[in-house]
C-alpha positions in Angstrom: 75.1 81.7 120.6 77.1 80.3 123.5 80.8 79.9 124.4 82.4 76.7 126.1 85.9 76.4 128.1 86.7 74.1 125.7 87.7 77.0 123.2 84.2 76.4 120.9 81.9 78.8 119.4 78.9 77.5 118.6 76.3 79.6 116.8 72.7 78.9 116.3 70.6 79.8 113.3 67.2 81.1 113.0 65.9 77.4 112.0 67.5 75.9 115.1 70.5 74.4 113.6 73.9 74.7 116.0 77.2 74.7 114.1 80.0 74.8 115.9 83.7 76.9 115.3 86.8 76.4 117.3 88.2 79.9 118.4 92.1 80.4 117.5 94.3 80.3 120.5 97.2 82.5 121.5 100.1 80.8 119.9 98.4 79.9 116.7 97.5 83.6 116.6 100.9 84.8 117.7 102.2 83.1 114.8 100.0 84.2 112.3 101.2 87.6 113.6 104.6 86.9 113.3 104.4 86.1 109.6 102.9 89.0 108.6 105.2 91.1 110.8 108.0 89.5 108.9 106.2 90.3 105.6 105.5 93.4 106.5 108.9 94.3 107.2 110.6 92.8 103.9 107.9 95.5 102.0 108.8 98.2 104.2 113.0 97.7 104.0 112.0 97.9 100.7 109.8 101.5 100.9 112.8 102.9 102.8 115.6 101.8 100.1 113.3 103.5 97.4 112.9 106.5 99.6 116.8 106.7 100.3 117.0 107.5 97.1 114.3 110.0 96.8 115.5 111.8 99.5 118.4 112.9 97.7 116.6 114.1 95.4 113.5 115.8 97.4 114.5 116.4 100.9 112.0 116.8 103.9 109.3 115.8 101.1 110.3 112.7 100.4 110.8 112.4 104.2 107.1 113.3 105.4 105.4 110.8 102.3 107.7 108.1 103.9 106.4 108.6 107.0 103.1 108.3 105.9 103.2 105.5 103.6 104.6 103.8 106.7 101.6 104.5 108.5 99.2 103.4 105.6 101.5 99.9 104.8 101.1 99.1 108.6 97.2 99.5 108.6 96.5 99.0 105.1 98.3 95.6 105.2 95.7 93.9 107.2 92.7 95.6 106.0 93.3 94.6 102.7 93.9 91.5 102.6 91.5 90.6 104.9 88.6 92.2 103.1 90.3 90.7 99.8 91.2 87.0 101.6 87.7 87.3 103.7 89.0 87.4 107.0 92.4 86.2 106.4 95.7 87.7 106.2 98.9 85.9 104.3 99.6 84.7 108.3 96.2 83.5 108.9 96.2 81.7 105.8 99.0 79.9 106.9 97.9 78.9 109.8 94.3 78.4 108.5 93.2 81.4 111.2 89.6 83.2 110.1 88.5 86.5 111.5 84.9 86.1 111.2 81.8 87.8 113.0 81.2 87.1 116.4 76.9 86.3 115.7 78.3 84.3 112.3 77.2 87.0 109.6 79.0 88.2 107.3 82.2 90.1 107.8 81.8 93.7 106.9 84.1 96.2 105.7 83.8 98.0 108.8 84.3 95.5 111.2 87.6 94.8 109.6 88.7 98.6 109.6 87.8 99.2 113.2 89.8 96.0 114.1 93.3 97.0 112.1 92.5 100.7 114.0 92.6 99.7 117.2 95.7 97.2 116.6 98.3 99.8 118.0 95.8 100.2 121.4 96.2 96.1 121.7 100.1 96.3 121.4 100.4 98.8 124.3 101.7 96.6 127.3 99.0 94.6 129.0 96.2 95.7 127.3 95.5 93.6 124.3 97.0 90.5 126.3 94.7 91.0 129.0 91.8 91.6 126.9 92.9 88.2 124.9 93.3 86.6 128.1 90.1 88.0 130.3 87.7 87.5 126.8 85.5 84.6 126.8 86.2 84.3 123.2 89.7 85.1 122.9 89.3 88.5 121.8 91.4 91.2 122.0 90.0 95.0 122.3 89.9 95.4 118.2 87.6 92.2 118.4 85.2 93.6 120.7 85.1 96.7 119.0 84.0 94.8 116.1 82.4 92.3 117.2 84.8 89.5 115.5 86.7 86.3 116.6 89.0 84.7 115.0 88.4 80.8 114.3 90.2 78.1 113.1 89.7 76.7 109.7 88.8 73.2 110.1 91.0 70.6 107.5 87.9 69.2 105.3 89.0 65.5 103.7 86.8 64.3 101.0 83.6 63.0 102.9 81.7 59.7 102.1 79.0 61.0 99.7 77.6 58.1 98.7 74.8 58.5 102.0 73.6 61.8 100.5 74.4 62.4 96.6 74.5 58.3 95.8 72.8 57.7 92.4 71.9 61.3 92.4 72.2 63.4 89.0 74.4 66.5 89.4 72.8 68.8 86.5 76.0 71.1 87.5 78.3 68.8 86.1 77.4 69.9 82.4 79.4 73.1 83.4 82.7 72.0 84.6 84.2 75.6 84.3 81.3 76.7 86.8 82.3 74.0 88.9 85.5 75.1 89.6 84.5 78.6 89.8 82.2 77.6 92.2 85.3 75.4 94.3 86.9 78.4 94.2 84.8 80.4 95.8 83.5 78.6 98.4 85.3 78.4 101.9 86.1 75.6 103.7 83.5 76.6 106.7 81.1 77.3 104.1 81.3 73.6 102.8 81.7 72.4 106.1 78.2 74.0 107.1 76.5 72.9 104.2 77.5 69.4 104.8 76.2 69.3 108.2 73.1 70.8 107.1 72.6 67.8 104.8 73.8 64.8 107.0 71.5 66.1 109.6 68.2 66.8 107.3 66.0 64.2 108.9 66.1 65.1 112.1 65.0 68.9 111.5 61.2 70.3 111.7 59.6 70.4 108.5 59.7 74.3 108.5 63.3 74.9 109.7 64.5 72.0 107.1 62.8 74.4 104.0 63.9 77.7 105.4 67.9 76.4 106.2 68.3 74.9 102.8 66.5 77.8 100.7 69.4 79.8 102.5 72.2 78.1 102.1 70.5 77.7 98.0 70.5 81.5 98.4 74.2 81.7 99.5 75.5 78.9 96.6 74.2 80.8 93.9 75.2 84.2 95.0 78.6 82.5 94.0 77.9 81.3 90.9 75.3 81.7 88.3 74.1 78.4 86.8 71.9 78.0 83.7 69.0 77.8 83.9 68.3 74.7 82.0 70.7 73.3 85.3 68.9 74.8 88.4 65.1 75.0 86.7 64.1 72.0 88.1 65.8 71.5 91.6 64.2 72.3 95.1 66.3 74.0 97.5 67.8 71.1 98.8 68.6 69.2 95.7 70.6 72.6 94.9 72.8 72.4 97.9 73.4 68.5 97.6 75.0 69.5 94.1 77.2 71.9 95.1 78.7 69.9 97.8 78.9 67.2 95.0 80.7 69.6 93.1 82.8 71.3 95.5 84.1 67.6 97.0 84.7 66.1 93.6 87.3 66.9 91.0 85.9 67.3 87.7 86.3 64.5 85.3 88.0 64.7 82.2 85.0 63.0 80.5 81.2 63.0 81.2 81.4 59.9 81.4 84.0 59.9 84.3 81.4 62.4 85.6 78.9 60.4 86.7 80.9 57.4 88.4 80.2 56.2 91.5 81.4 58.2 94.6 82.2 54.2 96.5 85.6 54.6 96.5 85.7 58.2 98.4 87.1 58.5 101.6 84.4 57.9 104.3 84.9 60.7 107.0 81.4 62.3 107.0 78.6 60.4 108.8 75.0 60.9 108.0 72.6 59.8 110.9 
C-alpha cells in the first residue's frame, strides 16, 4: 500500500491488483462533523427537557444518570452508527465520507470503538489538527490508533455493460427479490472494486485472475444466498459478472424486460 500527495490511497491485493481510494480532506470532514454535532445536539436538548422534568421528581439521581447518558449519547453516537452504517455516520453519509481500514480489510468493531475513544484527545487544541495535518493519510490520532482513514465515496453512474455482461445470461435475475437484497447490501466501493476487477481480467496472471475473482465470489455471496439451481453452474468469475449485472440494473417488471439489451446504458466504464 502506498500514499501519493495527490490525496490517494491505493491498496494492493494479494493477486497484484491496485485499487485506488481518495482519502477525505479537512473541509469535507469538518462538515461531516458539523452535521452530526448538530444532530447530536437536537437529541441531547431533548435528554435534558426530559431530565428537567425528572429532576423534580428525583433530585441528584436524576442529575448523575443525566450526566452519564451525556457521556454515552456523545460516544455511543458514532460507534453506532458506524458499526450499523459500516463506517459511516448520518454526516458521512452526507457527504459520502467512509471510515474504512487503513490495509483495506474489513472494519472491525474495535477499530471503530478505539477511534470514537480517543475523539475527546483529538479536540484538545492542536493535537488532532496537527495529527490531521502532519499524517500522510489525513489521519487524526483516533485513526492511527486504529489503523483507519476515512475515504471518499466515489459517485458510481451506470457503466457501459455491454463489453463485459453483453449477451450474457444472468441466472440471478430469476430472483428479483434477491436482487434487490443484494443492491442493498452492497457498497458503492464494493461495486466499484468488482468492476475494476472485471474490465481489467485480461491483463492479470492466470493464477492471480482465479484467486481475485473466487474472492470477490466469496464476498457476493456472503451477502446473499442464491439457489442453488442459480449459482450451480457458474465459475467464479461468471458469479461476479452477475452481480454487477444485478447491482447496475433495475429489475424489470417482466422477464422478459429482464433480458434486454444493456445498449442503451450510459457508457462510463471502459474495459481495455
Amino acid at each position: 500500500m502506498s500514499y501519493y500527495r495527490t490525496q490517494t490511497l491505493q491498496i494492493r491485493t494479494p493477486e497484484g491488483v491496485v485499487f485506488s481510494q481518495q482519502l477525505a480532506g479537512p473541509v469535507t470532514r469538518f462538515i461531516a462533523w458539523l452535521i452530526d454535532f448538530v444532530v447530536l445536539s437536537a437529541i441531547m436538548i431533548l435528554v435534558s427537557i426530559l431530565f428537567a422534568l425528572l429532576e423534580l421528581i428525583g433530585g441528584e439521581f436524576a442529575v448523575a444518570l443525566n450526566v452519564i447518558l451525556f457521556f454515552a449519547l456523545n460516544i455511543g453516537y458514532s460507534i453506532f452508527f458506524e458499526w450499523r452504517w459500516r463506517g459511516q455516520t448520518l454526516g458521512k453519509r452526507v457527504m459520502r465520507l467512509r471510515v474504512v481500514d487503513a490495509q483495506g480489510l474489513r472494519l472491525r468493531f474495535h477499530q471503530i470503538v478505539i477511534r470514537n475513544l480517543l475523539r475527546a484527545v483529538d479536540l484538545l487544541p492542536l493535537v488532532g489538527g496537527a495529527a490531521f495535518v502532519l499524517s500522510r493519510r489525513a489521519q487524526r490520532l483516533g485513526d492511527f490508533a486504529a489503523n483507519t482513514v476515512v475515504v471518499r465515496i466515489p459517485k458510481i453512474s451506470t457503466p457501459n455493460l455491454d463489453l463485459i455482461v453483453a449477451g450474457k445470461y444472468n441466472s440471478f435475475r430469476e430472483y428479483p427479490h434477491l436482487e434487490s437484497r443484494l443492491r442493498q447490501r452492497i457498497s458503492a466501493p464494493e461495486a466499484s472494486i468488482a468492476l475494476q476487477s472485471l474490465a481489467r481480467r485480461n491483463s492479470l496472471e492466470a493464477e492471480a485472475r482465479v484467486a481475485l475473482f473466487a474472492d470477490l465470489a466469496q464476498h457476493f455471496q456472503a451477502k446473499v444466498t442464491f439457489p442453488a439451481d442459480a449459482t450451480e453452474s457458474l465459475t467464479d468469475e461468471q458469479y461476479v459478472r452477475n452481480v454487477l449485472d444485478s447491482v447496475y440494473r433495475k429489475a424489470k417488471s417482466s422477464r422478459a424486460e429482464n433480458v434486454a439489451s444493456p445498449a442503451a446504458l450510459q457508457k462510463e466504464v471502459e474495459v481495455p
